[in-house]
BALOBA-1460 file (C-alpha; in Angstrom, 3 decimals):
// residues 270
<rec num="1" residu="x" x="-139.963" y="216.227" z="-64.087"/>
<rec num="2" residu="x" x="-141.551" y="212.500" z="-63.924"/>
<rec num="3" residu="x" x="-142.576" y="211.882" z="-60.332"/>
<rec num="4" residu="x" x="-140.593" y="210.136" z="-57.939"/>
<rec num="5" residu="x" x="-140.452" y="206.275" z="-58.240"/>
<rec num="6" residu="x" x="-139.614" y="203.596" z="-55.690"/>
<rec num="7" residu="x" x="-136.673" y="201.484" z="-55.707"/>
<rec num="8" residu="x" x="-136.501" y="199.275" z="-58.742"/>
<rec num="9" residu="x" x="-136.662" y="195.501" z="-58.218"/>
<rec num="10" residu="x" x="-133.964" y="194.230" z="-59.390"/>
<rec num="11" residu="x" x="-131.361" y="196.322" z="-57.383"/>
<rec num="12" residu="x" x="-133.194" y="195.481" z="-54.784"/>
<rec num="13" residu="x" x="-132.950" y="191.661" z="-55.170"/>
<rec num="14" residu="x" x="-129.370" y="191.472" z="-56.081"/>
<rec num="15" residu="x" x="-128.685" y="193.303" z="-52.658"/>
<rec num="16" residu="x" x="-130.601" y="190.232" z="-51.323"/>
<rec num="17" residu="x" x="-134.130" y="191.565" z="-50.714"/>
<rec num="18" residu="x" x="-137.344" y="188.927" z="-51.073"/>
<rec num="19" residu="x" x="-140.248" y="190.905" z="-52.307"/>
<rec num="20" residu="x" x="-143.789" y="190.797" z="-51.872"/>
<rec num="21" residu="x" x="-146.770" y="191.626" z="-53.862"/>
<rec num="22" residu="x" x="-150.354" y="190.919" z="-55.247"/>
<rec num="23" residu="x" x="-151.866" y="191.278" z="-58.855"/>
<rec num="24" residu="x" x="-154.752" y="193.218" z="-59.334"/>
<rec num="25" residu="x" x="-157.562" y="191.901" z="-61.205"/>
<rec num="26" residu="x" x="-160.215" y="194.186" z="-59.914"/>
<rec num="27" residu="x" x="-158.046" y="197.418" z="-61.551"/>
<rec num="28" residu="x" x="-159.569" y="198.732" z="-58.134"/>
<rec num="29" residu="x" x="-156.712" y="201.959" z="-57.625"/>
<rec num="30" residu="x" x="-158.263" y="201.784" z="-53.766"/>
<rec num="31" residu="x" x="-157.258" y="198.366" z="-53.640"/>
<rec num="32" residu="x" x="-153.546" y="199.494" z="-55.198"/>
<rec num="33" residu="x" x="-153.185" y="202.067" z="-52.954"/>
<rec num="34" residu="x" x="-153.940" y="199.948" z="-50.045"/>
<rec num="35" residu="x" x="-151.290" y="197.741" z="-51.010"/>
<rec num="36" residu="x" x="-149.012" y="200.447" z="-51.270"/>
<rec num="37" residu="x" x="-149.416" y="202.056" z="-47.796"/>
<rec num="38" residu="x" x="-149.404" y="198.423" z="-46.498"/>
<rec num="39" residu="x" x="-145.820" y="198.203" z="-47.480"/>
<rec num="40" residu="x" x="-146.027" y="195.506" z="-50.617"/>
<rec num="41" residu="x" x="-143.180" y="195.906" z="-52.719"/>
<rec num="42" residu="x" x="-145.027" y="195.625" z="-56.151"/>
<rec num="43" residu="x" x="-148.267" y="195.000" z="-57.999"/>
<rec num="44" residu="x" x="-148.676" y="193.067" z="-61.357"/>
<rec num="45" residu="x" x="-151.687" y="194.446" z="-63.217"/>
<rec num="46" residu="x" x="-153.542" y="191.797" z="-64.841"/>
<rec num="47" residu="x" x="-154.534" y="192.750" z="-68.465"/>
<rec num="48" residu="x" x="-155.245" y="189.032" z="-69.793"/>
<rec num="49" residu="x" x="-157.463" y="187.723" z="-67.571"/>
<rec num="50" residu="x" x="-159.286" y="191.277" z="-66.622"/>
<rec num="51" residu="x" x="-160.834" y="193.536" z="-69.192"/>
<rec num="52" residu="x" x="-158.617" y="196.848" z="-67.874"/>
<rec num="53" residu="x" x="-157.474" y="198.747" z="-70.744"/>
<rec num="54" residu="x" x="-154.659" y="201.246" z="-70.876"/>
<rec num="55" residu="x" x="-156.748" y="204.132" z="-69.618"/>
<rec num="56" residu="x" x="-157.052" y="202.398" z="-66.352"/>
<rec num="57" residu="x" x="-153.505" y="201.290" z="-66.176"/>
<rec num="58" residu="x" x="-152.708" y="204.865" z="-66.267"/>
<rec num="59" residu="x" x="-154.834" y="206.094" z="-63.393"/>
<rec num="60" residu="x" x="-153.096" y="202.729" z="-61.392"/>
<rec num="61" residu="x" x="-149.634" y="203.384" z="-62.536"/>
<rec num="62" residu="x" x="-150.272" y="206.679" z="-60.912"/>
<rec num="63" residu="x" x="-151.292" y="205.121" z="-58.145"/>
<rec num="64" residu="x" x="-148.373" y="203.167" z="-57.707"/>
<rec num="65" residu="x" x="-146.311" y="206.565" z="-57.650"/>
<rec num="66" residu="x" x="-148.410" y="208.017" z="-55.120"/>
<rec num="67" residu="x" x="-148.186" y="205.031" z="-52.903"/>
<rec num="68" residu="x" x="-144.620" y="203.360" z="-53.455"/>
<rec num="69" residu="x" x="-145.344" y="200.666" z="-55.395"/>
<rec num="70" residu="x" x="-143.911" y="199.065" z="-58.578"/>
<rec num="71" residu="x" x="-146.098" y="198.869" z="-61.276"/>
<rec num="72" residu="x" x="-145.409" y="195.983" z="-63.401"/>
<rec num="73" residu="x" x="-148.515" y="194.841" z="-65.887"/>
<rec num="74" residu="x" x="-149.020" y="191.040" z="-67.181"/>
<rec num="75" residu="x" x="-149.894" y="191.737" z="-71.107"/>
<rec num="76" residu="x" x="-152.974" y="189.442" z="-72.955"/>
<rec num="77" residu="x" x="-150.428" y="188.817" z="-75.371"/>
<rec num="78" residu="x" x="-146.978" y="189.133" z="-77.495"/>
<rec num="79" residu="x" x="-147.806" y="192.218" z="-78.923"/>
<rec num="80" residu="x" x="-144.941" y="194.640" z="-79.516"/>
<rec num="81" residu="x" x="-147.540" y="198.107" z="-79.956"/>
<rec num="82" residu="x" x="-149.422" y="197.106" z="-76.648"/>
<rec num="83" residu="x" x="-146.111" y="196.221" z="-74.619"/>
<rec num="84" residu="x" x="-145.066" y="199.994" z="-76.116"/>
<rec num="85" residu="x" x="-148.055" y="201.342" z="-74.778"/>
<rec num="86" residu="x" x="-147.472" y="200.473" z="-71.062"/>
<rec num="87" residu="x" x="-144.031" y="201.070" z="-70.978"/>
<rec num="88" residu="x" x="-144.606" y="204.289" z="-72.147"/>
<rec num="89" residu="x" x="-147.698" y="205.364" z="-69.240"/>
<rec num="90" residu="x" x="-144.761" y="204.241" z="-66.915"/>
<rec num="91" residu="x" x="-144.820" y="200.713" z="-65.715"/>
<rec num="92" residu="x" x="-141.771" y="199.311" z="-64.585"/>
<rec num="93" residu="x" x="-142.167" y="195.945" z="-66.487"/>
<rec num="94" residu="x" x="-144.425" y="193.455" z="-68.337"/>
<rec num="95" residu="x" x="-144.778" y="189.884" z="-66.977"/>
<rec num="96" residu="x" x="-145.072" y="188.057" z="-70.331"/>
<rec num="97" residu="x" x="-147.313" y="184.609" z="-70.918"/>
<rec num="98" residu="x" x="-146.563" y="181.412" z="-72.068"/>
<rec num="99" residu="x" x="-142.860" y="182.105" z="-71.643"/>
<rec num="100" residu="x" x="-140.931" y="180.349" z="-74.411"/>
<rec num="101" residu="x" x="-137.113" y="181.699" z="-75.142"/>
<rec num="102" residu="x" x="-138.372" y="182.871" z="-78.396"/>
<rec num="103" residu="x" x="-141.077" y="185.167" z="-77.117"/>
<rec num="104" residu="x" x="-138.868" y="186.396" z="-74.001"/>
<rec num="105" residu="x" x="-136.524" y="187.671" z="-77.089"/>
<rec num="106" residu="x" x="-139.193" y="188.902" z="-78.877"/>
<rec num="107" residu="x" x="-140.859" y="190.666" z="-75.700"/>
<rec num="108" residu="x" x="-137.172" y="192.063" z="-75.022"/>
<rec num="109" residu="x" x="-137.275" y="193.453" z="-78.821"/>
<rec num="110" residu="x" x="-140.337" y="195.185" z="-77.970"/>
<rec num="111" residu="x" x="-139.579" y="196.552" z="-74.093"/>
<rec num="112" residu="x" x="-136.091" y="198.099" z="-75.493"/>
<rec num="113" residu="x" x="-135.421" y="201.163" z="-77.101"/>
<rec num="114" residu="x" x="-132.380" y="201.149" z="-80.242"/>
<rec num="115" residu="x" x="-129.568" y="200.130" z="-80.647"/>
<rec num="116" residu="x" x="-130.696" y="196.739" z="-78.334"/>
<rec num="117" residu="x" x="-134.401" y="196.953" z="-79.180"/>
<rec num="118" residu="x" x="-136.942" y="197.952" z="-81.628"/>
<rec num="119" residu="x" x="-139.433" y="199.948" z="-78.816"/>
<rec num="120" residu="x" x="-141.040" y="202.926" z="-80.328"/>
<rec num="121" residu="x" x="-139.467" y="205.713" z="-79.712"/>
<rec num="122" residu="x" x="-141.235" y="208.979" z="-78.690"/>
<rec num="123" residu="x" x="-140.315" y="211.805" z="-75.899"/>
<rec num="124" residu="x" x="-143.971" y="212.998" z="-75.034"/>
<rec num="125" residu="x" x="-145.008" y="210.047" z="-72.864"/>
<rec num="126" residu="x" x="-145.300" y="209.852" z="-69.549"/>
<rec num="127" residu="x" x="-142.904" y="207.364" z="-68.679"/>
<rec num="128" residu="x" x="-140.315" y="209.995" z="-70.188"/>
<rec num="129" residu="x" x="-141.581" y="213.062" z="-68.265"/>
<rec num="130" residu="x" x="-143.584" y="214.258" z="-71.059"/>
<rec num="131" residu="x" x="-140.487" y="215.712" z="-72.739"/>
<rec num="132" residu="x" x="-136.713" y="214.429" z="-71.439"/>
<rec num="133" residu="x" x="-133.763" y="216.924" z="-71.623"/>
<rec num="134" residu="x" x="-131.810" y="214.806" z="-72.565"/>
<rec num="135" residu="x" x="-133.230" y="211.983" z="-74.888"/>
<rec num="136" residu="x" x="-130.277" y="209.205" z="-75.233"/>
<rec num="137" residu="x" x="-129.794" y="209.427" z="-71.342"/>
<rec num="138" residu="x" x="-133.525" y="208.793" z="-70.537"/>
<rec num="139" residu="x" x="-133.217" y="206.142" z="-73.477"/>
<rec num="140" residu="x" x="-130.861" y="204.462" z="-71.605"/>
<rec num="141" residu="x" x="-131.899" y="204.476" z="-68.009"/>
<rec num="142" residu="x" x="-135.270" y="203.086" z="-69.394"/>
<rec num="143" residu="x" x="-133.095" y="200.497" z="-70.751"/>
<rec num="144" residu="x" x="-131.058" y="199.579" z="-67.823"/>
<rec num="145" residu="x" x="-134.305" y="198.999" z="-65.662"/>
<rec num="146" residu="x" x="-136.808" y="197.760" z="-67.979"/>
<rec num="147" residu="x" x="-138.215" y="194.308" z="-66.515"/>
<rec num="148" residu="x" x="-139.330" y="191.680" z="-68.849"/>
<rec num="149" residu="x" x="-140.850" y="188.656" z="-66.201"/>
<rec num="150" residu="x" x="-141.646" y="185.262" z="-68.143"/>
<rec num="151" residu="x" x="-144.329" y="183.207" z="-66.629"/>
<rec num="152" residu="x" x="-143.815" y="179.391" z="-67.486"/>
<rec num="153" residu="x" x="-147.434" y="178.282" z="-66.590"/>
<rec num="154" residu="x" x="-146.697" y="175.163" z="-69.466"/>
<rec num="155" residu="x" x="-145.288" y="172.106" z="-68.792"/>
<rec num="156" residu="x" x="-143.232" y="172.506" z="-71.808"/>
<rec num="157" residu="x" x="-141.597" y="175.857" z="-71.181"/>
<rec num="158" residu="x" x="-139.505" y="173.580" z="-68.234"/>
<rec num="159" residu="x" x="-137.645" y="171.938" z="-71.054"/>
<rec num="160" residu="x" x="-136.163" y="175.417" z="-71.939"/>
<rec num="161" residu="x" x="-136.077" y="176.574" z="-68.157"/>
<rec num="162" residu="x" x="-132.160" y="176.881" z="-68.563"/>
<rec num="163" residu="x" x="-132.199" y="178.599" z="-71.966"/>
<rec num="164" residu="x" x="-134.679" y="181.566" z="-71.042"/>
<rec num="165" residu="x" x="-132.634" y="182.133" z="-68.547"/>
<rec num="166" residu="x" x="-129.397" y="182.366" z="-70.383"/>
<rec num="167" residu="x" x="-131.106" y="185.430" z="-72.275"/>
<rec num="168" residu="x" x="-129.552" y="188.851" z="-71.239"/>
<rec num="169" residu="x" x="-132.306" y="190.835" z="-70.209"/>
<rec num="170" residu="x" x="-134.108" y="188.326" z="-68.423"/>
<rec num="171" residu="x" x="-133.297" y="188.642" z="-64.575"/>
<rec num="172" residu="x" x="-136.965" y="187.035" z="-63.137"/>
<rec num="173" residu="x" x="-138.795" y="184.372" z="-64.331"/>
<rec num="174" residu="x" x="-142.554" y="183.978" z="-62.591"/>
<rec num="175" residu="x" x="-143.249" y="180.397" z="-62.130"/>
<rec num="176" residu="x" x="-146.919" y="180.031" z="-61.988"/>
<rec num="177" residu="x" x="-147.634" y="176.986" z="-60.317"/>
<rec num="178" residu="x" x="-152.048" y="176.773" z="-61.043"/>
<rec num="179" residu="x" x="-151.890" y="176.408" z="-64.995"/>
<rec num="180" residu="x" x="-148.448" y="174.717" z="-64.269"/>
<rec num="181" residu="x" x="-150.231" y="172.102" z="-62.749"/>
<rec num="182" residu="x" x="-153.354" y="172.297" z="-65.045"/>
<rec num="183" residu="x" x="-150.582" y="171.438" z="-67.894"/>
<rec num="184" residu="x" x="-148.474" y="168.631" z="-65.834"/>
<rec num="185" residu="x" x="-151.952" y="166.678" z="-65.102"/>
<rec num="186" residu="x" x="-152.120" y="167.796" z="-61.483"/>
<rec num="187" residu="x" x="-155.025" y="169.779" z="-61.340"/>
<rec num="188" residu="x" x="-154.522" y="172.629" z="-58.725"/>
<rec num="189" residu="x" x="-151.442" y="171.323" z="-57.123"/>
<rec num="190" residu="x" x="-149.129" y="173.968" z="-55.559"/>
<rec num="191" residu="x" x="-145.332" y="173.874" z="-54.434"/>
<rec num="192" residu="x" x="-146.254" y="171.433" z="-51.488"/>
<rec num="193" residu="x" x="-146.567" y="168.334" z="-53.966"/>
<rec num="194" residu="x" x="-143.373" y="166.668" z="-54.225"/>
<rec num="195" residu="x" x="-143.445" y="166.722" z="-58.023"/>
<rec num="196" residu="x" x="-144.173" y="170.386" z="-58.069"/>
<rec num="197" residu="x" x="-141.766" y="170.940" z="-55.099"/>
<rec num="198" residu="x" x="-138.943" y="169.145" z="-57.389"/>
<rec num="199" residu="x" x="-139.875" y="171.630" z="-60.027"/>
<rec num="200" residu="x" x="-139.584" y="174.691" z="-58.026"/>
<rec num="201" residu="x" x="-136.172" y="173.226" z="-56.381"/>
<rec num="202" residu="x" x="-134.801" y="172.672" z="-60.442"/>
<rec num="203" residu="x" x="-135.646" y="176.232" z="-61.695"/>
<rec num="204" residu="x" x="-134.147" y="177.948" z="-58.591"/>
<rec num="205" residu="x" x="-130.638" y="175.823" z="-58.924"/>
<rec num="206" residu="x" x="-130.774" y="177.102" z="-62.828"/>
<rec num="207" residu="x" x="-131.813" y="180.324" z="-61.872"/>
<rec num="208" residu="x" x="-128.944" y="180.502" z="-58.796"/>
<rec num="209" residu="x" x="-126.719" y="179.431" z="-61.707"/>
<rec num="210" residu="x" x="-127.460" y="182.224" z="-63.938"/>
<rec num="211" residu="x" x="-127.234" y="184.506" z="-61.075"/>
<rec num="212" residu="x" x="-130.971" y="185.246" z="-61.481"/>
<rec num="213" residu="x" x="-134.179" y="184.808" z="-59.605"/>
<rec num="214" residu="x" x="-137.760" y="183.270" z="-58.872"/>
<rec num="215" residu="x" x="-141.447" y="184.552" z="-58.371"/>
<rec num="216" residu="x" x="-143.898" y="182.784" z="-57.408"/>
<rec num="217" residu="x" x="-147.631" y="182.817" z="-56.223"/>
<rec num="218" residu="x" x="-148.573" y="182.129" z="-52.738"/>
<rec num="219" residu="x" x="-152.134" y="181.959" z="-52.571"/>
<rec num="220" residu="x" x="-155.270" y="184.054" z="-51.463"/>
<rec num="221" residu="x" x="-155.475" y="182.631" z="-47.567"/>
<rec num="222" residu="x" x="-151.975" y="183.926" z="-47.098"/>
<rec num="223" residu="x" x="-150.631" y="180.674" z="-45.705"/>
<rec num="224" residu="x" x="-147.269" y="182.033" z="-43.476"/>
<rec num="225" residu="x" x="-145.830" y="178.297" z="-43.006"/>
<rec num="226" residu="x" x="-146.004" y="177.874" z="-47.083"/>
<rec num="227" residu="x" x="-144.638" y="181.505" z="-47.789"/>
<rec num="228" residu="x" x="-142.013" y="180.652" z="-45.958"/>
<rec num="229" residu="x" x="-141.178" y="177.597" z="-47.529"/>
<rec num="230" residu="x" x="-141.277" y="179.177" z="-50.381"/>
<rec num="231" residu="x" x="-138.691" y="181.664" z="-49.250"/>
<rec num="232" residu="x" x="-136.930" y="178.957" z="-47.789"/>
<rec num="233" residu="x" x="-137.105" y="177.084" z="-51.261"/>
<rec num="234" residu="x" x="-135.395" y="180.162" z="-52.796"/>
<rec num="235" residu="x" x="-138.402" y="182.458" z="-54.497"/>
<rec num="236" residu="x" x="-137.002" y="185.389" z="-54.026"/>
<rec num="237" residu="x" x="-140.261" y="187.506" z="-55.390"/>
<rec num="238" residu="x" x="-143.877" y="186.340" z="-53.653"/>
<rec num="239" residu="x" x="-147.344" y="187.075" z="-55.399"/>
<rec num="240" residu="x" x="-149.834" y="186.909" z="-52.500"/>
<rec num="241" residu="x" x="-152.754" y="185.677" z="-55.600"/>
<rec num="242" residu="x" x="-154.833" y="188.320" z="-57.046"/>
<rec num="243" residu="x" x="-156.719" y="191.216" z="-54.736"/>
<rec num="244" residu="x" x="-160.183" y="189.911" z="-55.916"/>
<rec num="245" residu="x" x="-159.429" y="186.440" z="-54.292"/>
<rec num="246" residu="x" x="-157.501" y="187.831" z="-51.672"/>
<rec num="247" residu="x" x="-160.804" y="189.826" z="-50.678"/>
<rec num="248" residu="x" x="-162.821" y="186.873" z="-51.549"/>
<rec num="249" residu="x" x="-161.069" y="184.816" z="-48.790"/>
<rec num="250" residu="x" x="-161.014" y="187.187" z="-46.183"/>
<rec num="251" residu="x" x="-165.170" y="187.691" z="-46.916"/>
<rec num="252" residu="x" x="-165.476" y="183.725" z="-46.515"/>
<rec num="253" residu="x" x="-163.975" y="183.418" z="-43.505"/>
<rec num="254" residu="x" x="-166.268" y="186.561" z="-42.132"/>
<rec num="255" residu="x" x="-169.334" y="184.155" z="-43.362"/>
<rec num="256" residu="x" x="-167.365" y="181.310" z="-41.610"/>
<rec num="257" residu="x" x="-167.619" y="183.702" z="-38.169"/>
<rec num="258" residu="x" x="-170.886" y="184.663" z="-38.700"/>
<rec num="259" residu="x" x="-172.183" y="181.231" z="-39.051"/>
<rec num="260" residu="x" x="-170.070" y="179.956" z="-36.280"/>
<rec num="261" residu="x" x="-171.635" y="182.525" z="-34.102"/>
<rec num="262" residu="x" x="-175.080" y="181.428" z="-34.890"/>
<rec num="263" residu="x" x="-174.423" y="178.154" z="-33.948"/>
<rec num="264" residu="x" x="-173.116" y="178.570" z="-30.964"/>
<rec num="265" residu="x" x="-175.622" y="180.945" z="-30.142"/>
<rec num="266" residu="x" x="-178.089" y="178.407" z="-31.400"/>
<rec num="267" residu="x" x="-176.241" y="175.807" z="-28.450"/>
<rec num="268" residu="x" x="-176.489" y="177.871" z="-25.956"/>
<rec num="269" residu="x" x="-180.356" y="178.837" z="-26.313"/>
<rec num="270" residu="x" x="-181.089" y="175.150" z="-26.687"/>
């Protein structure tokens, strides 16, 4: 039998839940694991930005299993074999770039088995258990909880916010505010600029109309006041950045002590 998985998302959201996770970019399945006995709800394993291959993603999918996390992997790109290929070592959903409605459709196509889809269909996989009883019923389950999680990182994609929504089969939509603001012209804004803030107040009214819901990134320093604007704003999913700048932040700040130390060690000899 496959092993046991944790609750899926969106069950969890429609009851109401906010969720919290972190991508992985170091592919690190300490780091994963961590996260897991921590009590994060998810992890998004980068594969555009990070040179992990599918191998890896196995060994951190099982990860996730071991340490009750969902495994949900951002693809490099539209590719209908590779989004096969990591549904099938058992992630629970593929955060698709450069969202436009035409690739969420496309990505849907690909992360769906027939009659709705055109995913390749094959029993001795793990996300199937190696070899199902009972093919049409594990066909459908995988079906029924597949995620497909457009990022609109362009400033474009906000013209067609309400449309990608309208598409059955997409429940989340990631709004990634750095290359959001790299495309509107406001280099490395977050939600606290008013024009972002605006942004992120438009796509949760459309989502809240479609009866669907928003991630978002918080950032590596783990700011509580903006997480919980955020939650107050109506992101119902929070990314807490990427575990190599999450370490990265917390090794700063033990430079910042160290050096802060010295000093006033340096004061108090002088």
């Amino acid at each position: 039998m496959p092993p046991a998985k944790p609750m899926p998302i969106l069950p969890r959201l429609r009851a109401g839940e906010t969720l919290a996770g972190m991508q992985s970019f170091s592919a690190s399945p300490v780091f994963v694991e961590a996260m897991g006995h921590a009590g994060l709800d998810f992890v998004v394993v980068d594969m555009e930005h990070c040179p992990t291959g599918l191998e890896t993603l196995t060994q951190l999918v099982r990860t996730c299993d071991a340490s009750g996390l969902v495994p949900l992997t951002r693809v490099p790109e539209l590719d209908p074999p590779t989004i096969g290929r990591c549904l099938d070592l058992g992630v629970a959903g593929i955060v698709l770039p450069h969202a436009t409605p035409a690739r969420c459709r496309a990505a849907l196509e690909a992360s769906l088995y027939a009659p709705e889809g055109r995913r390749g269909a094959c029993p001795v996989v793990r996300a199937a258990g190696y070899l199902p009883p009972d093919w049409d019923a594990h066909a459908r389950a995988a079906n029924d909880e597949v995620l497909v999680i457009p990022l609109v990182e362009d400033a474009s994609a906000l013209d067609t916010i309400d449309d990608i929504f309208a598409i059955d089969g997409i429940d989340v939509v990631f709004l990634g505010p750095f290359d959001l603001s790299i495309s509107l012209g406001l280099r490395g804004a977050d939600f606290r600029h008013p024009r972002m803030a605006a942004i992120l107040a438009d796509v949760v009214a459309v989502a809240r109309r479609h009866g669907k819901f928003v991630m978002t990134t918080v950032g590596a320093t783990i700011d509580n006041a903006y997480a919980a604007a955020l939650i107050d704003a109506g992101a119902r999913m929070l990314s807490f950045s990427a575990d190599v700048a999450v370490f990265m932040a917390a090794c700063r700040r033990a430079v910042g002590v160290r050096d802060e130390c010295v000093r006033a060690a340096r004061a108090t000899n002088s």
